[in-house]
Structures are given as C-alpha cells and as structure tokens.
C-alpha positions as CSV (number, residue, x, y, z in Angstrom):
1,X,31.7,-16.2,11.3
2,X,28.4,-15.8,12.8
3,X,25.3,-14.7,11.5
4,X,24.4,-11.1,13.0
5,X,21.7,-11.2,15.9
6,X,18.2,-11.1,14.8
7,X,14.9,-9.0,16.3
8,X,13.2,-10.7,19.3
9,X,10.1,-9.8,17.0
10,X,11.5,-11.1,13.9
11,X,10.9,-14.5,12.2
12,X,13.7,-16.7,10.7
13,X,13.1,-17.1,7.4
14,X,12.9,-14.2,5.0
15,X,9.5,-12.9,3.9
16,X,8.4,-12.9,0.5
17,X,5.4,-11.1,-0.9
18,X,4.1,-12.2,-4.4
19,X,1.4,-9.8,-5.1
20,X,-1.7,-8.5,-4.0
21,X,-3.5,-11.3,-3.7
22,X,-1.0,-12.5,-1.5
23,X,-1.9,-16.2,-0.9
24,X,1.6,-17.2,-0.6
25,X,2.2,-14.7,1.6
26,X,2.7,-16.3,5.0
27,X,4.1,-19.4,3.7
28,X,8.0,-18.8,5.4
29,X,6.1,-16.0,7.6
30,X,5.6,-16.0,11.5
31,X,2.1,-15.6,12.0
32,X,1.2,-12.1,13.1
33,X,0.0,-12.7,16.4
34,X,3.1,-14.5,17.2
35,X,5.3,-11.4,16.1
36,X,2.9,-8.7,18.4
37,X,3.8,-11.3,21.2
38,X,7.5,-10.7,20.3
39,X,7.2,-6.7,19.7
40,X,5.7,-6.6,23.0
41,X,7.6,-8.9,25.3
42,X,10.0,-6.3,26.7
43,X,7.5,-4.1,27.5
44,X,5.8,-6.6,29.7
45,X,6.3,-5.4,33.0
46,X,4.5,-1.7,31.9
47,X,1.7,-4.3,30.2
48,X,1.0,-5.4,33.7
49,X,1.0,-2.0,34.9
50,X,-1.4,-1.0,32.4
51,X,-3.7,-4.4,33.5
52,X,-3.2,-3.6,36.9
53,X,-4.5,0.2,36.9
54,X,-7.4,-1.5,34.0
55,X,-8.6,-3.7,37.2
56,X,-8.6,-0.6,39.9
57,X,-11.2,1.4,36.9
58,X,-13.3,-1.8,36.3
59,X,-13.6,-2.4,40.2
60,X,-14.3,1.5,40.8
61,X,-16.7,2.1,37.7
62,X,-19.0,-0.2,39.0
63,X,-19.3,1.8,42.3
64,X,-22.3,3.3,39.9
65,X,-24.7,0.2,39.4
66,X,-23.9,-0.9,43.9
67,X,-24.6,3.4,44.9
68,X,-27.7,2.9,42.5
69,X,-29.1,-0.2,44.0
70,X,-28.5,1.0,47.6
71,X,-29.8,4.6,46.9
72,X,-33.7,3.0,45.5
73,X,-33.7,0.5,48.9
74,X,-32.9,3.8,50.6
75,X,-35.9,5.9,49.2
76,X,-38.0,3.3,49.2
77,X,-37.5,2.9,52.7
78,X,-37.7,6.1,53.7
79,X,-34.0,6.7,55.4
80,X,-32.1,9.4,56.9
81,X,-31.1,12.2,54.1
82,X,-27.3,11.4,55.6
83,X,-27.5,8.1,54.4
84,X,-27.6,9.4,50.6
85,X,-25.2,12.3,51.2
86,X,-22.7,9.5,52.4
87,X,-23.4,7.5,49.1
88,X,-23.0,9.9,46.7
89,X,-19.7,11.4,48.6
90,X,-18.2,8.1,48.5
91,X,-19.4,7.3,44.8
92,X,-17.6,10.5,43.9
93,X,-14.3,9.3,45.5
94,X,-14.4,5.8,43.3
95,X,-14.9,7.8,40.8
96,X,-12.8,10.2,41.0
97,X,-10.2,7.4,41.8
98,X,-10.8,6.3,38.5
99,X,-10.4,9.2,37.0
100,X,-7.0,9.6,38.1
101,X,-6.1,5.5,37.5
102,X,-7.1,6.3,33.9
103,X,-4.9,9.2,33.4
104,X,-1.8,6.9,34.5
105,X,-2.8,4.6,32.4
106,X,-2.3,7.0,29.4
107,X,0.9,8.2,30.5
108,X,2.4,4.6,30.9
109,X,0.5,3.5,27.3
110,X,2.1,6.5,25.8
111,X,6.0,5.6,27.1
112,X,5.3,2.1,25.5
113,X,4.7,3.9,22.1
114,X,7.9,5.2,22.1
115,X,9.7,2.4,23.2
116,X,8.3,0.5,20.6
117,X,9.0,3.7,17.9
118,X,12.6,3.8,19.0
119,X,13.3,0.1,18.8
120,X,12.0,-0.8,15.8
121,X,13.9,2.1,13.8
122,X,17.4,1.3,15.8
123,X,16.6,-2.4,14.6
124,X,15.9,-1.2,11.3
125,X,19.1,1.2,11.6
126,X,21.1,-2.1,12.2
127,X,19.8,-4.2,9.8
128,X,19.3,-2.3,6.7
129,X,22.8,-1.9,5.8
130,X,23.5,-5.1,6.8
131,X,20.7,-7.0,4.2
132,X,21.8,-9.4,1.6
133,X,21.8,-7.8,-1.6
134,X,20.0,-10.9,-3.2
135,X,17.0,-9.7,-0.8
136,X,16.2,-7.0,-3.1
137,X,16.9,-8.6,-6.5
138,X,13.0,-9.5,-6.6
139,X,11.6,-6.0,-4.2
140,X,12.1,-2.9,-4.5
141,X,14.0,-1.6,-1.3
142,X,12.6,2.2,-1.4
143,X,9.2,1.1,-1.2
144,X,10.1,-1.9,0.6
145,X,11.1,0.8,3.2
146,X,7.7,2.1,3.1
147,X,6.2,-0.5,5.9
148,X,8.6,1.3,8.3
149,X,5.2,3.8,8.6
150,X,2.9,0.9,9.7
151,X,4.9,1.6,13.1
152,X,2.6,4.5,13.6
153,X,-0.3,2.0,12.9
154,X,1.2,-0.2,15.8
155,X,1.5,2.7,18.4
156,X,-2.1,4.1,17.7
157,X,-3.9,0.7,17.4
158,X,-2.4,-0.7,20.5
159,X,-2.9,2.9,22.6
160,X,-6.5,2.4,21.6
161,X,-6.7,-1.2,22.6
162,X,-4.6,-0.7,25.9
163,X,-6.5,2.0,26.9
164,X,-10.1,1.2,25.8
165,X,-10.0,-2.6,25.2
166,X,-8.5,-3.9,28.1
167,X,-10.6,-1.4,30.4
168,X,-13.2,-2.4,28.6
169,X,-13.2,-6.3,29.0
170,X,-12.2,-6.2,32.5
171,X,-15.6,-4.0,32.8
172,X,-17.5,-7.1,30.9
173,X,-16.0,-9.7,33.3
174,X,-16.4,-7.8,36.6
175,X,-19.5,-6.5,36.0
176,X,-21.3,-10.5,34.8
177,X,-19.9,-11.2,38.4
178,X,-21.4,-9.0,39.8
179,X,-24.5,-9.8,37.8
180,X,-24.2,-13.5,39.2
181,X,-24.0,-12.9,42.7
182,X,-27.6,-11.1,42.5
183,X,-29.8,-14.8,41.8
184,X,-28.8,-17.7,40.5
185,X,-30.8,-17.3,36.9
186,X,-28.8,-14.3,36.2
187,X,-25.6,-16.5,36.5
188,X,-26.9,-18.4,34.1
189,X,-28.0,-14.9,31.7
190,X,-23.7,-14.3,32.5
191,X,-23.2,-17.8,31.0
192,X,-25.3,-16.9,27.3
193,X,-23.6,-14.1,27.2
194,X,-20.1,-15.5,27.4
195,X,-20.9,-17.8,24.9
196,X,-22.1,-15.3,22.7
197,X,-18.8,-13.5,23.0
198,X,-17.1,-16.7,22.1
199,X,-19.4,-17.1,19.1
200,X,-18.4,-13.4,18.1
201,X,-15.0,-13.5,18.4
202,X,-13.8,-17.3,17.1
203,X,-16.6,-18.2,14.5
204,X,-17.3,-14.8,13.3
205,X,-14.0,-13.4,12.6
206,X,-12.6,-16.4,11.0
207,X,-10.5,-14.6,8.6
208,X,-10.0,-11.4,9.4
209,X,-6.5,-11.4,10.3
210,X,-6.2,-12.8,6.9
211,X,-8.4,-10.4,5.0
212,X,-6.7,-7.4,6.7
213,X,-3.7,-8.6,5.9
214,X,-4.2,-8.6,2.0
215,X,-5.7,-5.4,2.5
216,X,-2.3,-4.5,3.6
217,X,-0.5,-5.7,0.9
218,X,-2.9,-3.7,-1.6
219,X,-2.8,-1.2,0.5
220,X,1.3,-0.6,-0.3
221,X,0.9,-2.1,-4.0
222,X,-1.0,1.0,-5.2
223,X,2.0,2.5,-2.9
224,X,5.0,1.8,-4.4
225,X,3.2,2.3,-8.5
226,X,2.6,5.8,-7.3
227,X,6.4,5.7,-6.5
228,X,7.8,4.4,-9.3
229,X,5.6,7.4,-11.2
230,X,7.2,9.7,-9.2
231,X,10.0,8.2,-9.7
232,X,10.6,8.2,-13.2
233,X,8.8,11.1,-14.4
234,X,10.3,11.2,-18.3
235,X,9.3,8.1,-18.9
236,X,5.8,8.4,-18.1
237,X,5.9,11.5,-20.1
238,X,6.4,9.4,-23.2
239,X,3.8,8.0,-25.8
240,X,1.7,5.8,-23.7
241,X,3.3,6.7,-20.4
242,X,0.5,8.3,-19.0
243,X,-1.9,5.8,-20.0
244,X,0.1,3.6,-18.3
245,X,0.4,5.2,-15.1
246,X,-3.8,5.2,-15.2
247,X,-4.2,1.7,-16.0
248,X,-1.7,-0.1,-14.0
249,X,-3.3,2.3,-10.9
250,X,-6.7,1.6,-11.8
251,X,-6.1,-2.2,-11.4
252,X,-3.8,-2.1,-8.4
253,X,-6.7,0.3,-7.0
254,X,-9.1,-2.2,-7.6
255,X,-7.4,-4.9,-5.5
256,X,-7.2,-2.8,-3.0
257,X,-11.6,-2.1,-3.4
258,X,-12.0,-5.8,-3.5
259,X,-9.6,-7.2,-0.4
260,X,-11.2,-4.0,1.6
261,X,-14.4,-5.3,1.0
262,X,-13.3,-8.6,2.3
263,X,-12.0,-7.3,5.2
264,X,-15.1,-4.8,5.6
265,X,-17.7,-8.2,5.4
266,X,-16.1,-9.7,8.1
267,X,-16.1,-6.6,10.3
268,X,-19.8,-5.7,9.4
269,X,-20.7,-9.4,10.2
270,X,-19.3,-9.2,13.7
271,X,-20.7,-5.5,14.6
272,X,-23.7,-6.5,13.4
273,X,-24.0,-9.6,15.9
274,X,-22.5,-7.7,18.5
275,X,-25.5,-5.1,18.4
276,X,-28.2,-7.5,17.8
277,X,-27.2,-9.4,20.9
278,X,-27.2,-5.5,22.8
279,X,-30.9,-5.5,21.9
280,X,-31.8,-9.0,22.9
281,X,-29.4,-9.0,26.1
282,X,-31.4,-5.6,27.0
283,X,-34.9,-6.6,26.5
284,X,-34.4,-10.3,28.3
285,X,-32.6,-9.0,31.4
286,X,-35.7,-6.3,31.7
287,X,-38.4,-9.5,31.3
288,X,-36.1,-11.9,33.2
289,X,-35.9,-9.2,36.2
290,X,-39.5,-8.5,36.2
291,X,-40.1,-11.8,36.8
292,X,-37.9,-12.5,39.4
293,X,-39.3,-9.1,41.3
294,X,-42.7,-10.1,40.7
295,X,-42.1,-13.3,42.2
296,X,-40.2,-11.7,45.5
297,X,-37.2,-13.5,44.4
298,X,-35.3,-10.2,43.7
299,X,-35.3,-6.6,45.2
300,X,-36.2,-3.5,43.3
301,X,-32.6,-2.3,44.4
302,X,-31.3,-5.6,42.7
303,X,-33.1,-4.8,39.5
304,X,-32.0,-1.6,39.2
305,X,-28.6,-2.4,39.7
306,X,-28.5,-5.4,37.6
307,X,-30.0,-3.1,34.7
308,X,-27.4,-0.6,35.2
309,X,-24.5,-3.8,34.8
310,X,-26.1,-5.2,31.9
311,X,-26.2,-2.0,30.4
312,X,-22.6,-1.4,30.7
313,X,-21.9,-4.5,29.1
314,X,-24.0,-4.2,26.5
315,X,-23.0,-0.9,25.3
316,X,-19.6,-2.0,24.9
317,X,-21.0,-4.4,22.1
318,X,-21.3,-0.6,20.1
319,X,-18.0,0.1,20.4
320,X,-16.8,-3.5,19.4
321,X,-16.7,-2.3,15.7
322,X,-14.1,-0.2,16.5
323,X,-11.8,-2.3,18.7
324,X,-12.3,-5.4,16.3
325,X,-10.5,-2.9,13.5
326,X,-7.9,-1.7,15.4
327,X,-6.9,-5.2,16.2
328,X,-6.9,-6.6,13.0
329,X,-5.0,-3.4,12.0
330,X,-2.1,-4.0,14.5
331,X,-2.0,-7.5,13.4
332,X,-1.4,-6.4,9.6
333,X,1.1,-3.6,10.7
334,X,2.9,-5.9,12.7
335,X,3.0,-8.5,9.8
336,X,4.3,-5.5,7.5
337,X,7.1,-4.7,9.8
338,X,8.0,-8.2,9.7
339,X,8.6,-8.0,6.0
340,X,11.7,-5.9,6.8
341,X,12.6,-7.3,10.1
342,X,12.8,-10.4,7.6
343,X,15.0,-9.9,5.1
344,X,18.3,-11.8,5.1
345,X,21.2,-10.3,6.8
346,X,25.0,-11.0,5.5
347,X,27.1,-12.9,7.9
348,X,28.8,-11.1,10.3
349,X,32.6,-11.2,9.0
350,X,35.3,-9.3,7.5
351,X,38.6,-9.9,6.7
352,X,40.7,-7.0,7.4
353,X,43.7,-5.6,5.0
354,X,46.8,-4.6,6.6
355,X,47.1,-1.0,7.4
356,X,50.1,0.8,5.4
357,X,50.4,-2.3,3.2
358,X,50.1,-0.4,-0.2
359,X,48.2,-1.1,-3.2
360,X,47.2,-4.7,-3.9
361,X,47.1,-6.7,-7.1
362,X,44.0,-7.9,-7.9
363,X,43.0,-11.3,-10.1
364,X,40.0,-12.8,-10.9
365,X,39.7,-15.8,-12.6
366,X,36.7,-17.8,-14.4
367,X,34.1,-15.7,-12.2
368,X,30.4,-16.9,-13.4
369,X,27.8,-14.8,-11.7
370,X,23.8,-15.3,-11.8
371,X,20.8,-13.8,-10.1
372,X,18.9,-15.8,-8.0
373,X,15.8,-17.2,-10.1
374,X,17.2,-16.3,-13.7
375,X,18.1,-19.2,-16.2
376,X,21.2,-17.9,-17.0
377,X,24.4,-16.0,-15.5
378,X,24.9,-12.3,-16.1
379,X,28.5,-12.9,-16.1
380,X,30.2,-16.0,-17.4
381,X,34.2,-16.6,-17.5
382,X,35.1,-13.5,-16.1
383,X,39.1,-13.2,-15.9
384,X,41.1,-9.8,-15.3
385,X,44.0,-8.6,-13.2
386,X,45.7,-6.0,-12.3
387,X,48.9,-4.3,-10.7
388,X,49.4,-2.8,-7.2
389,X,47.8,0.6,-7.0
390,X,47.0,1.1,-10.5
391,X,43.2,0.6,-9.7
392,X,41.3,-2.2,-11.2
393,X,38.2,-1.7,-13.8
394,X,35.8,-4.7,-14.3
395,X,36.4,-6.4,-18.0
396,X,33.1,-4.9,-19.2
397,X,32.6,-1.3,-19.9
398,X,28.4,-0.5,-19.3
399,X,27.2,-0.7,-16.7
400,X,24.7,-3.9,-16.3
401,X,28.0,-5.6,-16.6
402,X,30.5,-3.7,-14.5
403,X,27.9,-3.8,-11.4
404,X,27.6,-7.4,-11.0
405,X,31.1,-8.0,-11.3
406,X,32.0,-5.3,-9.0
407,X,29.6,-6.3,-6.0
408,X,31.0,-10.1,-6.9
409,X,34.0,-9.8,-6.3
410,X,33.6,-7.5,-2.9
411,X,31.2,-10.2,-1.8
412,X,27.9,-9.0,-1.7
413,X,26.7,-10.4,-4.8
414,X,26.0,-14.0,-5.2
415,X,29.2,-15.6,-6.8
416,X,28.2,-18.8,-8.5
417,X,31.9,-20.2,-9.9
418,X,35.3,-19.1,-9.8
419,X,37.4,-17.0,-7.8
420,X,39.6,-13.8,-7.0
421,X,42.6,-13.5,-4.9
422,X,44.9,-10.1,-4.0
423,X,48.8,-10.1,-3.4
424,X,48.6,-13.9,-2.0
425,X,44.3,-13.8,-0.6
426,X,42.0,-15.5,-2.1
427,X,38.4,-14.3,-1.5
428,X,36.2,-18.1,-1.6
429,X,33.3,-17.6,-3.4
430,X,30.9,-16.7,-1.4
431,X,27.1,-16.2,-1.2
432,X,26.6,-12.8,1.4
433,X,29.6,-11.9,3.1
434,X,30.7,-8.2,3.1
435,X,34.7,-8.6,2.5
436,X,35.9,-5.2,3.9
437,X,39.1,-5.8,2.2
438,X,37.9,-6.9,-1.8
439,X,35.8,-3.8,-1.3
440,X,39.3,-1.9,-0.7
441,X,40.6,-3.7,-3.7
442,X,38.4,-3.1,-6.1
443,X,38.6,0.9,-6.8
444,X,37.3,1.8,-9.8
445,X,39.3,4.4,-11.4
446,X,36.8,6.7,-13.6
C-alpha cells in the first residue's frame, strides 16, 4: 500500500496550530514562501507571460521622461513645429502600446486566479475524505474548513501584486538605468537608492511574515468561537451561557487587536521609510541636477528628464504600503491553506470483500483503543462476535463507547492492541487505513 499523492504545494508533515499566539506554529510547517513557490510553479509559463508584457509597459512608460527631455532641447532651440508633432504622435503610440500590454496582462492574471481556485478545491475535494481521523481529534474540522476562503485572499493579493508590483519594479529598475546613462554621479544617486530599497525590504520588515501570520491565526480563532456559538445555540442559552460567549470573544478578540498591531508596526515602519526617502530622493536629485547644469555638465533636457525618472520612482515608494500588505497577506493565506493541504491522509488501500459472498461473522477480540495524547484508552478489552448476517452491535450501548469501537474496527480509528477477524480475515491492527470490507462488516442494526 502506498500513501496517496500529496499537493505539489503541500508540506510533509502535518500542521499543527496551538493557539493564537502561535509560536509553535511553524515548527513541522514549510515556510510560507516556500509553499507560494509550490502553488505557483504550474502556472509558470503564464508568470513569464505576465513578466514579459510587465517589461514591454516599463520600457514604453518611460517614452514620457525621453519625449520630455527631447521636447525642452527642441524649444529651446527653436525647431521646426513638425519636430514636436512627430514626438508627441509617437509618444502616443508607446503609450497607447502600453495601454493595450496592460490589458493582457489582466486577462492572463485573471486565468491564473482560476486555475489556482480550481486546483486548490479539486485537491481539497481529494483529500478531505481521505484525512486520518486522528487529524481532527485535537481541531475542529468545520472550522478547520474555514481556511479554504483565504483562497480568495491568494487570487486578490497576487492579481494586485502581478499586475501592480511587478509593473511597478520593473519601472524602478529601468528607469535608475536610464537615470545612470545621463552622468556618472547620478549612477552613483541609482546606487543610494538601491541600497535604500535593500534596507527597506530586508532590515525593516524583519518579521512581518511572522506577525501576519499570527494575525492569521487570530484572525480564524475569533472564527471558529463565533462558530461553535452558532453552533450550539441551547447551550449558550443556559445560565452563564451568554456570559460566556462575551468573554471567551472578548479575549480571543483581543489577540487578534494585539497580533494586528504587530503586524501594523512593522508595516507603518516600512511606509514610513519608504516616504521619507520619496522626500529626500526628490529634493537631492533637484540640488544634485542644478549643480551639474550649472556647471555645463548636464543639459536642461537631461534635467528635466532625469526629474521626470526620479519622480516615477519615487512615487512608487507611496504605493509601497499597499503592496508590502498584500504580500504579507498572500504569505499568511498561503500558510493557512497549508494547514489543510497538511493534514494526514490514510494510506491508500483496501481490501475488498467478495461480491455475492453473504453475510460475514464478525469477532473481535481484546481490542484496546486510545486517542492520541490521552493517558488512558477509551476502550480496553473489547471482545464480541457475531453470526453471518445477523448484524453486529459494538459491546457498549451510548454512544462515546460505541463510536470508537466502531471506527476501530473499520480502521479509521487508531487501534492500539488487539484484533478482529471475519469468516477466516483478520483486519491487523492498524493506525489509518480505510478497510472497505470491516466497514461492510460492521452494520449496526438500530
């Protein structure tokens, strides 16, 4: 038997996920930017699509600062009116072009947000009824169920990033080209600036993957307590129930306050380093250029244009905020998803009874059976038997007792001692295999 095939964006350990504070939470985890690697590898070829029409709009955008620079040297030189008709004509046609590169890129961004919809529910399809019932002897598998929704998280955030991010940095890294081929001191302007992005992104958002991620986990702790409400509403209709429901949601709630604060220092701490470097890069271009003009060392053409670049890189330090978040949002989504992609499957197996063989006699014989983490079995010496066809019922009569033994002896609980074995077949005691046949076996006749 061989255990059933596994997500290419799935780890191989099963998760677990203690609590809100989740410190524990990634110790038998893949780390989430691993997993987005693995969620997005078969869509690579339409990721190179996507890169390859984000090049063609960088390249063409930047028609604006070369049309700019060549339009001043043409007034100030006092040129033929044609001359500017012909630059703005073809300045509209780049522009234009991409225009039309940018709608593509949508419509290819938006195929690779259902692809990823539809795969990850057919893998969730698959699994699900394939889990290891000890998976959910410690989570609840409703709300478990819930971080199928942080799919939607993982289309949005990745359109947004696809779209705007990647257009974005490929505008950043063009246009400081660009900005280097004007004099050799604004190369080295290109150089502080790259470093500053380096700062911003490796020293100033140490641990925001992290703090989003707890955020998460509050996030769908306050979740599933509104669930369990919900879903036993008598209870909570009892003396103290409602005062229960209040404080258990005011605490959870307050976890959730406290790891989005977290989050929300490290986001505030980046945005505000990427504007104050807007404002500095601005006013030292401006000084830097002056002096260079002033000096004959650069053209008024060349200024102008080089303002324009640095302006376009610049501004996208405003819009950083927003693309930081919806990175570290994918991140955390993708981690969620993971929880589920997780979880530990039953080997792939059965053992198949004869078709038009009759009834089968069943006996079981000094079955012990224990949950996973408890200090003692829920069943202990279980022994019964009984004839062909004449249905078999589990020694106990409620039902805490009657379920273990029942999902025990059909193999999906975890058997700890002892065995059962049906007109000549013994069923081993075993940990997670589904036996198609034990489950035949063991009608319960009510």
């Amino acid at each position: 038997m061989t255990d059933a095939p596994r997500s290419p964006h799935s780890g191989t350990a099963p998760a677990t996920e203690p609590g809100p504070g989740g410190e524990e939470h990634h110790a038998h985890h893949a780390p989430p930017f691993r997993r987005l690697l693995g969620l997005l590898r078969p869509e690579l070829g339409e990721l190179w699509l996507v890169l390859l029409f984000a090049v063609g709009v960088g390249a063409l955008t930047l028609a604006t600062p070369v049309v700019a620079m060549a339009v001043v040297n043409t007034v100030a030189f006092g040129t033929l009116v044609q001359q500017l008709v012909v630059l703005c004509a073809a300045l509209f046609v780049a522009l234009a072009l991409a225009a039309g590169l940018t709608l593509l890129q949508g419509v290819v961004v938006e195929f690779i947000q259902r692809r990823v919809f539809v795969r990850v529910s057919a893998d969730l399809a698959y699994r699900l009824p394939r889990v290891d019932l000890r998976a959910f002897d410690r989570q609840n598998g409703p709300e478990l169920v819930n971080r199928f929704f942080d799919v939607l998280t993982v289309q949005k955030a990745a359109a947004t990033l696809l779209l705007d991010g990647v257009t974005i940095a490929l505008q950043v890294l063009i246009g400081l080209v660009l900005l280097g081929f004007y004099h050799q001191y604004l190369l080295g302007f290109d150089l502080v600036l790259i470093g500053a992005l380096v700062l911003l992104f490796t020293v100033l958002g140490r641990g925001a993957v992290r703090s989003a991620v707890r955020e998460s986990i509050a996030k769908y702790a306050v979740a599933g307590w509104m669930e369990e409400v919900a879903r036993h509403p008598v209870a909570f209709k009892t003396a103290g129930g409602p005062e229960l429901a209040l404080r258990r949601a005011d605490a959870l709630t307050r976890e959730y306050l406290s790891a989005r604060s977290a989050h929300f220092r490290v986001l505030m701490r980046q945005l505000g380093f990427a504007l104050a470097l807007q404002v500095v890069a601005n006013v030292a271009l401006l000084a830097l250029g002056g002096v260079l003009v002033g000096r004959g060392q650069l053209t008024l053409g060349e200024l102008v244009a080089a303002e324009i670049v640095v302006t376009l890189v610049v501004a996208t330090f405003a819009k950083l905020g927003k693309q930081l978040e919806a990175y570290y949002d994918l991140l955390a989504a993708v981690d969620k998803l993971g929880h589920l992609l997780d979880l530990p499957l039953e080997r792939d197996g059965e053992e198949r009874y004869p078709a038009g063989a009759g009834g089968a006699a069943v006996a079981v014989r000094n079955v012990t059976f224990a949950y996973d983490g408890q200090p003692g079995p829920a069943l202990a010496g279980c022994r019964s038997s009984s004839r062909p066809v004449s249905g078999w019922r589990s020694p106990g009569r409620t039902g805490p007792v009657r379920a273990p033994s029942r999902t025990s002896c059909s193999g999906c609980g975890f058997r700890t001692g002892g065995g059962s074995r049906s007109t000549g077949r013994t069923c081993a005691p075993c940990a997670s295999t589904r036996c198609a046949s034990a489950s035949r076996w063991s009608r319960v006749s009510r």
